[in-house]
C-alpha positions in Angstrom: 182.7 14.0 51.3 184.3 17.2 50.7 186.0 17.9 47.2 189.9 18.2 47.7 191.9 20.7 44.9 193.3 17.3 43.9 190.0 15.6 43.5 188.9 18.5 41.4 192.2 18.6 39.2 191.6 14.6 38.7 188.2 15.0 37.9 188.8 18.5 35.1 191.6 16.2 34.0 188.9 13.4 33.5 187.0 15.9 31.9 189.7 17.4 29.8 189.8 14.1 28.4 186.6 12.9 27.3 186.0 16.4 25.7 189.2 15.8 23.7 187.9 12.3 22.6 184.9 14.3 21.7 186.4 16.7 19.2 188.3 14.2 17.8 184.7 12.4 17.1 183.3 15.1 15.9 185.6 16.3 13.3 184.7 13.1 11.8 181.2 13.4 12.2 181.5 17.2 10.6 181.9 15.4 6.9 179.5 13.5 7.0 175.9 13.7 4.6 172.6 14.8 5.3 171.6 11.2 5.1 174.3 9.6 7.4 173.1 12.6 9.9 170.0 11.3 9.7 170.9 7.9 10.0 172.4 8.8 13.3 169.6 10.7 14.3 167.0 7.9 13.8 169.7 5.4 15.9 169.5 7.4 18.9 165.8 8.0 18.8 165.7 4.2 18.6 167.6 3.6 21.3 165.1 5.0 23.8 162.0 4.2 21.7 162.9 0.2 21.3 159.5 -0.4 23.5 161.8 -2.8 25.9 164.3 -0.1 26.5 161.6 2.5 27.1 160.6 0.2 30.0 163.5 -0.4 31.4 164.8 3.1 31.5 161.5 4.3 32.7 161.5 1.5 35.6 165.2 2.3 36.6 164.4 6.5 36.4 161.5 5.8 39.5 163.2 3.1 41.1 166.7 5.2 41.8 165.4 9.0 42.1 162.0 8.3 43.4 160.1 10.6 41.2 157.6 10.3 39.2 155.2 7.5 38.0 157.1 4.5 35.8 153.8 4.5 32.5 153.7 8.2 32.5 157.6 8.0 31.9 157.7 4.7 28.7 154.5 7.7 27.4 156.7 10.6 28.3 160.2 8.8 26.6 157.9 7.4 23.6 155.7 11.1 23.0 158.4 13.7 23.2 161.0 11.0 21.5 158.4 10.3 18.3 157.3 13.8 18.4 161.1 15.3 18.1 162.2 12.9 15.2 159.0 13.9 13.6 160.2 18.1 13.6 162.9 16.5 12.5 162.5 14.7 9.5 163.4 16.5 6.5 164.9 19.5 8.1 168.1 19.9 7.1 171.0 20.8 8.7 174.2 20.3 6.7 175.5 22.2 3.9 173.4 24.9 2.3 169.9 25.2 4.1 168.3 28.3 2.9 168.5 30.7 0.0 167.3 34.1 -0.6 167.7 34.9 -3.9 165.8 38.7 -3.6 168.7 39.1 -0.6 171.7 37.4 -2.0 171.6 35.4 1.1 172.8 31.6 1.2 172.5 30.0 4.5 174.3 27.5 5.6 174.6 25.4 8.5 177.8 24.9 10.6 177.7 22.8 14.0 178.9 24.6 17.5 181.4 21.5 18.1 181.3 19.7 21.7 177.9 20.4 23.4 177.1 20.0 27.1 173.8 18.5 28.1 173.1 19.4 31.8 169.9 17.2 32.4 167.6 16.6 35.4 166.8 14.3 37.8 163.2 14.6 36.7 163.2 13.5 33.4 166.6 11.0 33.4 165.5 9.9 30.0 163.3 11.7 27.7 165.5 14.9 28.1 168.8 13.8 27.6 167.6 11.6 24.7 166.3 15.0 22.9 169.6 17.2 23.6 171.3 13.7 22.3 169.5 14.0 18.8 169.0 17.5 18.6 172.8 17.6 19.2 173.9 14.9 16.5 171.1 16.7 13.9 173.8 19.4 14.1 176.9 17.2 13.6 178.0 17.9 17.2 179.5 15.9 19.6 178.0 15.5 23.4 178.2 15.0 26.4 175.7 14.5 29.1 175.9 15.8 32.8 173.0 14.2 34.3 171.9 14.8 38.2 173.3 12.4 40.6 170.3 10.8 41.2 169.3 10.0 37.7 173.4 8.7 36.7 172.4 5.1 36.4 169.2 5.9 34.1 171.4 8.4 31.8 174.2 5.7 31.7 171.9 3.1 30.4 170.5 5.2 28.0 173.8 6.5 26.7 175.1 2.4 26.4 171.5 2.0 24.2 172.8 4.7 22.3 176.3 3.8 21.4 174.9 0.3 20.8 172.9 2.0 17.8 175.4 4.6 17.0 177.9 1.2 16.5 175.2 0.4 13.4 175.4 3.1 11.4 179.2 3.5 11.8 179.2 6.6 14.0 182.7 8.0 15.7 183.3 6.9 19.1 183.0 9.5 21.7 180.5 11.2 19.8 177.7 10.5 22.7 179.4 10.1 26.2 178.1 11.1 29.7 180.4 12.2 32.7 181.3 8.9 35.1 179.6 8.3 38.6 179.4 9.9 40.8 178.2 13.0 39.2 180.2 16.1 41.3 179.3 19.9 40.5 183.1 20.3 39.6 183.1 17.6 37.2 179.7 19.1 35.8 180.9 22.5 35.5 184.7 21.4 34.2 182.2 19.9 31.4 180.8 23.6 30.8 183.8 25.5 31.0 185.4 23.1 28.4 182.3 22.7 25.8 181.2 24.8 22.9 178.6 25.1 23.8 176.3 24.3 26.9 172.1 23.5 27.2 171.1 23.3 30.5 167.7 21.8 32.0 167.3 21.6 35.6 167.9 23.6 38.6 168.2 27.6 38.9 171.6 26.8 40.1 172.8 24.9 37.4 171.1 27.0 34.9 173.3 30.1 36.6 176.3 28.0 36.8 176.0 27.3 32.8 175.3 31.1 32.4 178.5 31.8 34.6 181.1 29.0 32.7 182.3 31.2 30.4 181.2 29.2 28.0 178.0 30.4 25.1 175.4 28.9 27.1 171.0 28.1 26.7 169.4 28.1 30.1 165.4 27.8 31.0 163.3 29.5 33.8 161.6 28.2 36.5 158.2 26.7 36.2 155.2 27.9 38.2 152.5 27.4 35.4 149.0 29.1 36.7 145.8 28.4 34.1 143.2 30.3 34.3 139.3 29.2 34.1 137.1 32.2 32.1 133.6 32.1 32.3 133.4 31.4 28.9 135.4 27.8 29.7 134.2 24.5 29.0 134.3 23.7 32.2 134.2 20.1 32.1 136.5 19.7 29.2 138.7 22.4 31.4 138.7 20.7 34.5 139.8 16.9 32.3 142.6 18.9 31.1 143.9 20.6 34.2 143.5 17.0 36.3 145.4 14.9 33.2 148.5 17.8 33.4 148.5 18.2 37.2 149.0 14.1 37.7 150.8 13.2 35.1 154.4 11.9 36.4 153.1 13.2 39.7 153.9 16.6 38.4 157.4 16.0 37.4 157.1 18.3 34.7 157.7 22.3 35.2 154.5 22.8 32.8 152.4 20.9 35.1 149.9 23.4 36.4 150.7 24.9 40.1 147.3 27.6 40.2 144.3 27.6 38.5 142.6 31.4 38.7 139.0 30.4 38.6 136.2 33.9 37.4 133.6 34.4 39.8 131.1 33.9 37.9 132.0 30.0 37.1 133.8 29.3 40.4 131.7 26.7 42.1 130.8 25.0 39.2 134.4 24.8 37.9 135.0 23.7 41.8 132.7 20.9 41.2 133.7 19.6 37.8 137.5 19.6 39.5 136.3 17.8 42.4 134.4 15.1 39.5 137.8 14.3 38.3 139.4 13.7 41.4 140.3 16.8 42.8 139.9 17.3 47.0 140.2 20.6 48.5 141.6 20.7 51.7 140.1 23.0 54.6 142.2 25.4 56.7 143.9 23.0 59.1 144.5 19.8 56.3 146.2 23.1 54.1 148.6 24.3 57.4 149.6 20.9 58.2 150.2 20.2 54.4 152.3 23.5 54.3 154.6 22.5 57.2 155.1 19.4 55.3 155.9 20.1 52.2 157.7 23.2 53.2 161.1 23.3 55.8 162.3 26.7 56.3 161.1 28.0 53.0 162.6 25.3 51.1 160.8 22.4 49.4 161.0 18.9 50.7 162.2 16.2 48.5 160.1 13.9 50.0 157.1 14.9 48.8 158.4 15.7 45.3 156.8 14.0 42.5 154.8 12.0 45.2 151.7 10.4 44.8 148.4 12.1 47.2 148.7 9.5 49.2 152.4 9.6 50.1 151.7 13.3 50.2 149.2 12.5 52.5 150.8 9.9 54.8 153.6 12.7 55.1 151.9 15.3 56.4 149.2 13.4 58.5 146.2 13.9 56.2 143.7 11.1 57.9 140.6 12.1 55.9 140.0 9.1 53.8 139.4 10.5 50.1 142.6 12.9 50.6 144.6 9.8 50.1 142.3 8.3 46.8 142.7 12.1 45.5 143.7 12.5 42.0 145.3 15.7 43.4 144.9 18.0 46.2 143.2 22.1 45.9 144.4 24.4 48.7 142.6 28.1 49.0 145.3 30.8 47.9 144.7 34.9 47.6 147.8 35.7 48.1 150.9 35.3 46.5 155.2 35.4 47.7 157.5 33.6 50.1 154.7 34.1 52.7 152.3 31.8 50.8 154.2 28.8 49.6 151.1 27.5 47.8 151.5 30.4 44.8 155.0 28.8 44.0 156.1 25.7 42.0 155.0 22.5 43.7 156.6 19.7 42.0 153.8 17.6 43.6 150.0 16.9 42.5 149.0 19.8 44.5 147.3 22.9 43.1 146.5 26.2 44.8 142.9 27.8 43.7 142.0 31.4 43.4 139.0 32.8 42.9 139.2 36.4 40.5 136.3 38.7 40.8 136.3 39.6 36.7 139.1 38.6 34.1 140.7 41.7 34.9 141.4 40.6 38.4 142.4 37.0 37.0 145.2 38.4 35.2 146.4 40.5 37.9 146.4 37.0 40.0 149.0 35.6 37.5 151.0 39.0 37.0 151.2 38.8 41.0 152.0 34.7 41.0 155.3 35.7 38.2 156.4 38.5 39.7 157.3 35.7 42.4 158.1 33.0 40.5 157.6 31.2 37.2 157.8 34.3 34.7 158.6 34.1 31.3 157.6 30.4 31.3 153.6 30.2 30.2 150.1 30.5 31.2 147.2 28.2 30.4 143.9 29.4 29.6 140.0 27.7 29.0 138.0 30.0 27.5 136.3 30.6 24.5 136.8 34.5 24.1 140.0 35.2 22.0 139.5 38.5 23.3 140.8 37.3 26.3 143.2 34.9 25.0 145.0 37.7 23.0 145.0 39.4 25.8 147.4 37.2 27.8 150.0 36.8 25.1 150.4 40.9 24.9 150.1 41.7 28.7 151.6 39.1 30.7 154.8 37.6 31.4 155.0 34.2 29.4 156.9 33.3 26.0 153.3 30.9 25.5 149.8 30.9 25.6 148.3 27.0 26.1 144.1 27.3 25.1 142.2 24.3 26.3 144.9 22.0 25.9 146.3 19.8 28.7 148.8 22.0 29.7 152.1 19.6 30.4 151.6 17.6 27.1 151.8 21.1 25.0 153.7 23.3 26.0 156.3 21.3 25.3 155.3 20.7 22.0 152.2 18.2 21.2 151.1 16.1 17.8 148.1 18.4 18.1 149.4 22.2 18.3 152.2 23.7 16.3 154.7 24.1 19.0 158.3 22.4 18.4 158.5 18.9 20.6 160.9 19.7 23.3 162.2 19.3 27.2 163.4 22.6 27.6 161.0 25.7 27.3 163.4 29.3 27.0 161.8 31.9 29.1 163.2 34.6 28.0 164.7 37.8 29.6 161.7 37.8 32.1 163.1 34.2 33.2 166.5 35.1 33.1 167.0 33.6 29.4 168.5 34.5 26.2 165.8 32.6 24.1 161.9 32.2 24.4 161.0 29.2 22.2 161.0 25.7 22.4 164.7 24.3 22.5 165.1 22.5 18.8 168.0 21.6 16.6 168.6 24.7 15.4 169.8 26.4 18.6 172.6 23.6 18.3 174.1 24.7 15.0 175.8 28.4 13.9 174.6 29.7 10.6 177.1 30.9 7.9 175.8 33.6 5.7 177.0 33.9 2.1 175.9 37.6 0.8 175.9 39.2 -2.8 175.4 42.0 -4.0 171.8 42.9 -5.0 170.3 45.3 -6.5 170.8 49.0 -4.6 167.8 49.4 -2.2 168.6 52.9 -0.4 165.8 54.9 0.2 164.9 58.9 0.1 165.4 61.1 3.5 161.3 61.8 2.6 160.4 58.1 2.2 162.0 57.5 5.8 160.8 61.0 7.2 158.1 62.3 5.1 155.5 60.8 7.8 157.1 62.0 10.7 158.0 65.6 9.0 154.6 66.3 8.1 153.7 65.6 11.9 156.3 67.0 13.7 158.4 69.3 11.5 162.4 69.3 10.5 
C-alpha cells in the first residue's frame, strides 16, 4: 500500500519519539563506569549467545526470510558474537583511553549519542547483535532498523536483550528497534533523526544513510573473487573455497563469487573442487541457470540463499548430481552486465576462470571490480608472498584473505588478526569513508587534551636540504 503524507508524518512522529526516549536513556548511560559498560556489554552478548536463544533466533531468521541454512546461523550468531566480546574485553572506552606523554596528548573517549543500526535481511541476528554491543561499548543509545523480512527475528532479539539489560540495571530505551512493519520512511526518519548512522545491507540503503544528512558508515558491495596460484595447496584451497561458498547458502557478502584458477594448476584445482562437491555445469545447464537466476538484469529472490537443489528445481537442472552439489561452477571469461556470472550471486554458485599466468589472474579480478565488488577483498591460495603482496598494493580491496576460508575471515576469525565484525568498510573504491572492520571505536568521538611540549620546528635545510641538493632553490 502506498505511503500517504499523513502515514509518513505518523510514522516520523513515531520516530521522533522513540529517539527522544533514546536520549533521554542515554544521558543516563553517559555516567556510567567502565565496569557497568561492560556489564551491559556482556548482557547483550548473552542475550543472543544463551545457546536456546541462539536457536530460536536462528530457526525464526530461515523460517520468515527464507534465507540461509538454520546451524550455519546458531555458528554464525555464536562465532562473530564470542569473537566481538573477545576484541572487546579490556578495551576501554570511557574516560581517558590513551596518553602520549612525548605529544602532550590525552585521549579520551566521548560517545556519538543515539545510533542508527540499518541491518539486513541476511543476517537478522548476528549483525544487529554486534552494532547492539559495539554501540552500548561506547555509551550510546540505539536503535535498530532491520529489513522487513527479518522484523520478527530482530524483535525477538531486541526483547532477549532488554530482558538482560533489565539485570544490570540499564536505562530503558537504550536498545529499541523501529515497530512492524518496517517502511523506508520510518527507516530513513530513524537516520535523519540519529547521531549517528551504521548501515549494513542494500546499496540503496547504504546511499540513503549517506544522503540523511546525518554522519553516516556505509559498506560496499560484495563480489569476493579468490584466486588459485600455482603455488596453492590445492586441496587445502579447494576445502576452503567449498566451506565459504556453502556456508548459510552464501548469505554472507564475503562468500566467494569467482575463483581465478593459473593455467598451470587448472585441471587439477578443477578436480579437487569437483572432490568437495563442486559440479560444473555445461553450456546449456549454465544458460538455463542464467535465465533463472537472472530477470531483466536483476537477481531473483528466489534463488537467494538457496540450497543447489532449490537452485536446481528452479531453473530445471534434471542431471542428478547437480541437485546433491555442494555448489555449482559455471565457465566465465568475461566480466559486466553482459555476463551475470562475474557479479555477486548470493547463492552457492561460483563462476570459474582460467588465467594464463598470475599476471593475467590479477587482471581477471581488476576486470570482475571494475564491475562490481571493489574495495571489498580478494582471497588468495598460494604460497608466494611475492604474489600475495602483490594483491594488497595493486588491486582494489581494503583485505587480502591467504588460505583462509574466505567468509569466516574476512570478517574477523579467532585465527587471523582482523577485528570480528558484520560490516566490512570498502573504502573510497566502494563508495565508503572507512576501510576496516566496523568495531567500537567507529561508535565513539575522541576528545583530545593537548600541552605544550617541548618546541619541535625544524630547519628550512632539514626539510629541503634533500630535495635542494637534487633539484636546486
Amino acid at each position: 500500500m502506498k505511503q500517504t503524507p499523513a502515514d509518513n508524518s505518523a510514522q516520523a512522529s513515531v520516530v521522533e519519539a522513540m529517539v527522544g526516549q533514546a536520549r533521554v536513556a542515554q544521558k543516563e548511560y553517559e555516567t556510567w563506569s567502565q565496569e557497568r559498560v561492560d556489564a551491559c556489554v556482556l548482557a547483550a552478548g548473552w542475550a543472543i549467545m544463551e545457546p536456546g536463544r541462539n536457536r530460536i533466533l536462528a530457526e525464526m531468521a530461515v523460517r520468515d526470510t527464507g534465507l540461509g541454512v538454520v546451524e550455519d546461523k546458531v555458528t554464525k550468531n555464536h562465532r562473530k558474537t564470542l569473537g566481538l566480546l573477545r576484541d572487546l574485553k579490556g578495551a576501554k572506552s570511557v574516560g581517558v583511553i590513551a596518553e602520549y606523554p612525548e605529544l602532550g596528548l590525552v585521549e579520551i573517549a566521548r560517545p556519538v549519542g543515539v545510533v542508527a543500526a540499518i541491518t539486513p535481511s541476511t543476517n537478522p541476528g548476528a549483525t544487529p547483535a554486534n552494532k547492539i554491543i559495539n554501540a552500548l561499548k561506547g555509551r550510546n543509545a540505539v536503535i535498530v532498523a532491520p529489513s522487513p523480512k527479518g522484523a520478527s527475528t530482530g524483535a525477538a532479539l531486541i526483547g532477549y536483550v532488554n530482558a538482560e539489560l533489565d539485570k544490570v540495571g540499564a536505562p530503558p530505551g537504550l536498545v529499541q528497534m523501529l515497530p512492524a512493519p518496517i517502511t523506508k520512511e520510518a527507516t530513513h526518519a530513524l537516520m535523519r533523526q540519529a547521531d549517528l548512522v551504521v548501515a549494513t545491507g542494500s546499496q540503496a540503503n547504504v546511499r540513503a544513510a549517506y544522503a540523511s544528512g546525518t554522519p553516516a558508515f556505509g559498506v560496499g558491495a560484495g563480489n569476493v573473487a579468490a584466486i588459485i596460484d600455482s603455488s596453492a595447496d590445492l586441496a587445502a584451497a579447494a576445502a576452503a573455497i567449498a566451506l565459504s561458498k556453502t556456508f548459510d547458502n552464501a548469505t554472507s557478502c564475503s562468500s566467494e563469487n569467482s575463483v581465478v584458477i593459473l593455467d598451470a594448476v587448472h585441471d587439477a584445482a578443477m578436480a579437487e573442487l569437483a572432490k568437495v562437491g563442486g559440479v560444473l555445469l555445461d553450456d546449456a545447464e549454465k544458460a538455463a541457470l542464467q535465465a533463472t537466476m537472472w530477470h531483466h538484469g536483476k537477481l531473483n529472490a528466489q534463488t537467494t540463499a538457496q540450497s543447489t537443489a532449490m537452485i536446481a528445481l528452479l531453473a530445471g537442472l534434471a542431471r542428478p548430481e547437480i541437485a546433491s552439489a555442494a555448489f555449482l561452477m559455471v565457465r566465465e571469461d568475461g566480466t559486466g552486465p553482459h555476463c551475470p556470472f562475474s557479479g555477486e550471486k548470493l547463492a552457492p554458485v561460483l563462476a570459474v576462470y582460467r588465467a594464463r599466468d598470475f599476471d593475467h589472474a590479477c587482471k581477471i579480478v581488476a576486470d570482475i571490480y571494475a564491475f562490481q565488488g571493489a574495495g571489498h577483498s580478494v582471497g588468495i591460495h598460494s604460497a608466494d608472498d611475492a604474489h600475495i603482496l602483490r594483491l594488497g598494493l595493486e588491486l582494489p580491496v581494503s583485505r587480502v584473505i591467504v588460505n583462509q576460508v574466505h567468509c569466516y575471515a574476512t570478517g574477523g576469525s579467532f585465527d587471523n588478526g582482523l577485528p570480528f565484525s558484520l560490516s566490512m568498510g570498502c573504502g573510497t573504491w566502494g563508495r565508503n569513508n572507512f576501510s576496516d572492520n566496523m568495531n567500537y571505536r567507529h561508535y565513539l568521538n575522541i576528545t583530545r587534551i593537548s600541552r605544550k611540549i617541548a618546541p619541535n620546528e625544524p630547519t628550512l635545510d632539514e626539510i629541503f636540504g634533500e630535495h635542494f641538493g637534487k633539484f636546486g632553490k
